[in-house]
N, C-alpha and C positions, 0 to 999 in steps of 0.2 A: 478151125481148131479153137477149141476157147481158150480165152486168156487164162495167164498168170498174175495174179495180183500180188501186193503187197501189203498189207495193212498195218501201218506204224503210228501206236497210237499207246499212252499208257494205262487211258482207262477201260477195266474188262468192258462194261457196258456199254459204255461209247462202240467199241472195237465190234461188238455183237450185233448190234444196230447195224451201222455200218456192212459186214459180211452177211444179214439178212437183206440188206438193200440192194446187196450188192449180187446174189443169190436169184430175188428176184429180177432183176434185169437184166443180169446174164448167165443164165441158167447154163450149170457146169462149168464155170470158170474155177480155177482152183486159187483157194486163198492164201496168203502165210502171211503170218502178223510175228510183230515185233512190239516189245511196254516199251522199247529203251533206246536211246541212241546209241548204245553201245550196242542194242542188237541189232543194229543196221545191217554190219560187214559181215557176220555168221550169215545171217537169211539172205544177204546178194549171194554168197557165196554158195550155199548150199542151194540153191535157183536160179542158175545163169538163165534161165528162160525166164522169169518174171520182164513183165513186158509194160508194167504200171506200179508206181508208190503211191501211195496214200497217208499224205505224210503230217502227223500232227506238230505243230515248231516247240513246244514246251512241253517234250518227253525229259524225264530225268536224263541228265549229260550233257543238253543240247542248251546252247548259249544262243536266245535269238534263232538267226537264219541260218547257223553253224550247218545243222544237219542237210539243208537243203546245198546247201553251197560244197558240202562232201560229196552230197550224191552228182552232183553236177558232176563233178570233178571226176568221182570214181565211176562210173555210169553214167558218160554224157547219153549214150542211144536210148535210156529210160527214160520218159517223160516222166515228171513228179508233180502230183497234183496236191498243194496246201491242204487241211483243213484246219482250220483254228476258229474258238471262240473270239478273238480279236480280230473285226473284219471292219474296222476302221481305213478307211480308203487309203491312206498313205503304208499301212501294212500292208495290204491287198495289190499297190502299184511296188513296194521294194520288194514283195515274193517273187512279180513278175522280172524285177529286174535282175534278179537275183535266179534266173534261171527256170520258173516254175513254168508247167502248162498251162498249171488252171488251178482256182482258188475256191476252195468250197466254204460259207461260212455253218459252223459247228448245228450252228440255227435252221437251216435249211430242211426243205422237208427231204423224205425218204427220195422220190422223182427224183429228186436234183441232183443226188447222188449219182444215180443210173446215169441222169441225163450227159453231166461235167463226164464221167467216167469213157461212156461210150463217143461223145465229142471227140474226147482226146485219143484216145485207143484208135481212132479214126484219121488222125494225123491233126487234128484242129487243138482249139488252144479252149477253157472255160472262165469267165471269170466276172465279179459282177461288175454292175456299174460303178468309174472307177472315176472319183471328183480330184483325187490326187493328181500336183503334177508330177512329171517324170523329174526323177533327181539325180541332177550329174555328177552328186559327190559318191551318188550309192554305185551310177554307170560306171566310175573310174576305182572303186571299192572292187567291183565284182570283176573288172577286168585286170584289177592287179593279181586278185586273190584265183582267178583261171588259170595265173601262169604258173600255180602251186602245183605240185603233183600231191593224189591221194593222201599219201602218206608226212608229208609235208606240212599239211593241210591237221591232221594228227599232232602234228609236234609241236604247231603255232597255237591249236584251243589250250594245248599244256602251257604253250608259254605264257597263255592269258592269263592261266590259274595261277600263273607265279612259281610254277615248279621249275625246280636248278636242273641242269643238264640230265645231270644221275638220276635223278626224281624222272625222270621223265623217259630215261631208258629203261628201267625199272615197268614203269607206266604200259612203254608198249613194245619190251622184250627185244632193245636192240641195244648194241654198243654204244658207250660214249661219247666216242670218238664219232658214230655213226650222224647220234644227235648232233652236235659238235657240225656237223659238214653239213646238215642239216639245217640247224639254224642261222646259219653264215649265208646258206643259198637264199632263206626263207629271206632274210635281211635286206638282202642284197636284191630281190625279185619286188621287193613290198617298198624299195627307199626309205626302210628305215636303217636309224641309228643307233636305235636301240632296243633293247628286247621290252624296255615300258613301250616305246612307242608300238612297238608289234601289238603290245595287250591292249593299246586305246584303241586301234584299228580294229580290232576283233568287237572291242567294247560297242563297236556305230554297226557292229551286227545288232546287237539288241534290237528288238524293236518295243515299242512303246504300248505300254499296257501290260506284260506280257500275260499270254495266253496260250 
């Protein structure tokens, strides 16, 4: 049966490219694309069978590694495979730590596309040669921010923006009080002390260059 894809990507061209490459090498697979990090959670949702992301790190919304570190979270059983123009090896080794299958750089020909895609849809992992080493600040980053749920995970990128409680129930349609219980857990799961220190911790999502 052919796959379900995802293609989340903000630019049309790019995104086109891409579902042509994608077309040719697996003929009948069905596509859904997303411009936005906020249109992540609509297209999971409206496609519990999507069965691959295709995930660009610098759509509008998305701080850094944010978007990949939701989908982990919200959709561990989906593998997500990067594509970004910033394929500077120490980017390319915290996608991987941060959860990714496989890392495609934006550079790459059409093949590689196919190639990374059908790797991982296979149960394997893609990703290029990688001169980075592994970083234990990122391992102890990504194992704090696991113990987030989804939603959670939601209310900490608000806290990074600096938004006050209200702001932020407002933001994503829940009670106060809600938030409030919320960023107590998020607090208290992360060791911090405070709601700045939650927004520096989000801040070492960034990554360098971005792209």
């Amino acid at each position: 049966m052919a796959p379900t894809i995802l293609v989340a990507d903000d630019h049309p061209l790019f995104r086109a490219a891409v579902l042509h490459a994608l077309h040719e090498s697996l003929p009948g697979a069905c596509m859904v694309e997303a411009a936005s990090a906020s249109g992540l959670a609509p297209a999971m949702a409206a496609h519990p069978e999507i069965e691959l992301v295709l995930l660009d790190l610098a759509m509008p919304g998305a701080r850094g590694f944010s978007s990949l570190v939701w989908l982990r979270g919200e959709c561990p059983e989906v593998p997500v495979v990067v594509i970004s123009s910033n394929d500077h090896p120490r980017t390319v080794r915290r996608a991987q730590q941060f959860g990714a299958a496989g890392f495609i750089p934006k550079s790459s020909p059409a093949e590689a596309i196919g190639a990374a895609v059908a790797a991982v849809l296979d149960g394997g992992t893609w990703f290029p040669p990688m001169t980075a080493e592994r970083s234990e600040a990122d391992a102890a980053l990504a194992a704090r921010l696991a113990q987030l749920t989804p939603q959670q995970i939601r209310v900490l990128m608000c806290l990074a923006d600096g938004l006050l409680n209200k702001q932020i129930a407002h933001e994503l349609g829940l009670a106060e009080n809600t938030v409030k219980v919320h960023v107590t857990a998020i607090l208290k799961k992360l060791d911090c002390h405070s709601r700045t220190q939650a927004a520096v911790m989000v801040k070492a999502l960034e990554h360098e260059g971005e792209a």
